[in-house]
C-alpha positions in Angstrom: -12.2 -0.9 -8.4 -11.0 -2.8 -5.3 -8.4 -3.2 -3.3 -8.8 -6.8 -4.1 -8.3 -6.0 -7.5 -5.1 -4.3 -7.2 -3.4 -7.4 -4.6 -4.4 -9.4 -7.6 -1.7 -7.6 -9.9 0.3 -6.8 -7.3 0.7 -10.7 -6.5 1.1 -11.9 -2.8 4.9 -11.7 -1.5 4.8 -9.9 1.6 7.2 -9.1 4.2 6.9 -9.4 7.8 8.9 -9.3 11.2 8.6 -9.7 15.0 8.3 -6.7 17.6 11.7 -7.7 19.1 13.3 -8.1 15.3 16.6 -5.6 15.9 15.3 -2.1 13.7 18.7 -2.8 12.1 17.9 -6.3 11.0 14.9 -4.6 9.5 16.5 -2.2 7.3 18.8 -4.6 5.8 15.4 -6.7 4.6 13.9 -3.4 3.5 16.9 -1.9 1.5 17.6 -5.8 -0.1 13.8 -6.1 -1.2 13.7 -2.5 -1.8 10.9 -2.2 -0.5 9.6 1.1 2.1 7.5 -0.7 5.3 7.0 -4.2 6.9 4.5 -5.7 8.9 5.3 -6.4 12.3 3.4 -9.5 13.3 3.0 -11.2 17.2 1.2 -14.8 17.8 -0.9 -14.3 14.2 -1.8 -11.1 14.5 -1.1 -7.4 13.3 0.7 -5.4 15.9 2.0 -2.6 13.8 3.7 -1.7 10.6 7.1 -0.1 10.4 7.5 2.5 7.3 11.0 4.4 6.2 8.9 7.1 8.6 9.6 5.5 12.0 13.0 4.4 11.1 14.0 8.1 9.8 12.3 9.7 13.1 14.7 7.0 15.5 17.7 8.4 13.4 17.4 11.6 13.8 16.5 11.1 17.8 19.6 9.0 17.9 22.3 11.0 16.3 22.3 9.0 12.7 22.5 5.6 14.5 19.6 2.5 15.2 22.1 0.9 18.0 20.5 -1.9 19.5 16.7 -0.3 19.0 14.1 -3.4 18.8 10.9 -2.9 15.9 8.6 -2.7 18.8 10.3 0.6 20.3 9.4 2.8 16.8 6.7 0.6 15.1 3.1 2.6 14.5 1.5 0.3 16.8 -2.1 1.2 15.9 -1.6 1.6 11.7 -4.8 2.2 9.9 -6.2 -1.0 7.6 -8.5 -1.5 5.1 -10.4 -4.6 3.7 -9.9 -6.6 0.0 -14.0 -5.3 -0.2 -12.3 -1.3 0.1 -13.2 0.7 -2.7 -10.1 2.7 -4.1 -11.1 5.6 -4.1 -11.8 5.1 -0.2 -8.5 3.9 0.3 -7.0 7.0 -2.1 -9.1 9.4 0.8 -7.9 7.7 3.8 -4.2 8.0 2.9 -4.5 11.5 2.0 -6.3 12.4 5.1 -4.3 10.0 7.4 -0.4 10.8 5.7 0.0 7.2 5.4 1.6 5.4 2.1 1.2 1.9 3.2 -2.1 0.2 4.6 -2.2 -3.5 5.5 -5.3 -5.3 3.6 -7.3 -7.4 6.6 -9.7 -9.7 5.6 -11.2 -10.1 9.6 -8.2 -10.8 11.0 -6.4 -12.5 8.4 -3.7 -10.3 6.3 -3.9 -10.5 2.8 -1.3 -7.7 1.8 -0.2 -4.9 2.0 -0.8 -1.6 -0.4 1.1 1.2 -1.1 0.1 4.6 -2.6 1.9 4.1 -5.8 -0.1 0.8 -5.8 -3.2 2.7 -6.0 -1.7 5.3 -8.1 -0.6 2.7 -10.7 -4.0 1.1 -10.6 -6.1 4.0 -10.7 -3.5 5.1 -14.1 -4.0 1.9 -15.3 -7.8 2.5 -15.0 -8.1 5.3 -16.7 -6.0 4.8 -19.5 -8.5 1.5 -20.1 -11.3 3.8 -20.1 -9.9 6.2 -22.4 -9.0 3.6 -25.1 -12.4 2.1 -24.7 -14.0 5.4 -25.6 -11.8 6.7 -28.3 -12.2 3.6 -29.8 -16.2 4.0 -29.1 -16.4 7.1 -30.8 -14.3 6.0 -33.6 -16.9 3.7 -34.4 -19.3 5.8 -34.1 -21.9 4.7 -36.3 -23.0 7.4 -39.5 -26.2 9.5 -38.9 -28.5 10.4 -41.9 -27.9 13.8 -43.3 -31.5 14.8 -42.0 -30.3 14.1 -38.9 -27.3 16.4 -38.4 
């Protein structure tokens, strides 16, 4: 399985914002969407993402508050990416060994979408339970063997 395949089920609304978007501004969109990170976009291009992570770190650094704090001050301005052509298991490695639940999908320098680890989760779940009702219903049908046989 793909990354592509899971953007396919996933479908293609995706969030973005501006380095100078207020960090308040872009909680409101994240708890109305309900969704945990945006991607922060400049002139067509991926400039960073911003995850509940960065916005938990600036409140704790700032006494509970996000003031007048721009995207661009707290953004992870170098997140890691992966292509629609990733293998999922790849992509189930590098957020493990990176700590990162959300990686933007790239196609050159085109975004296609973003995933999230309970995006892979679900996929991979989804996987194996197709698997497993393939076989059990494989060796259900199991065809007879002569007696000599057994």
């Amino acid at each position: 399985m793909r990354v592509s395949d899971i953007l396919k089920v996933k479908g293609n609304v995706l969030f973005t914002v501006t380095p100078e978007t207020p960090l308040h501004d872009a909680i409101n969109t994240m708890a109305s969407h309900d969704i945990g990170s945006l991607v922060v976009m400049e002139y067509g291009d991926l400039v960073g993402m911003l995850t509940f992570r960065e916005i938990i770190l600036t409140l704790k650094e700032n006494g509970g508050t996000v003031g007048t704090t721009t995207i661009r001050k707290v953004m992870d301005d170098h997140p890691l990416t992966c292509t629609p052509e990733t293998d999922v298991n790849e992509v189930r490695r590098m957020m493990l060994e990176h700590h990162v639940r959300y990686l933007p999908v790239m196609d050159s320098r085109s975004l296609m979408g973003v995933i999230s680890f309970y995006d892979v989760a679900r996929a991979v779940v989804e996987e194996q339970g197709f698997e497993n009702r393939m076989l059990k219903a494989y060796i259900r049908d199991w065809p007879e063997q002569p007696e000599e046989a057994r």
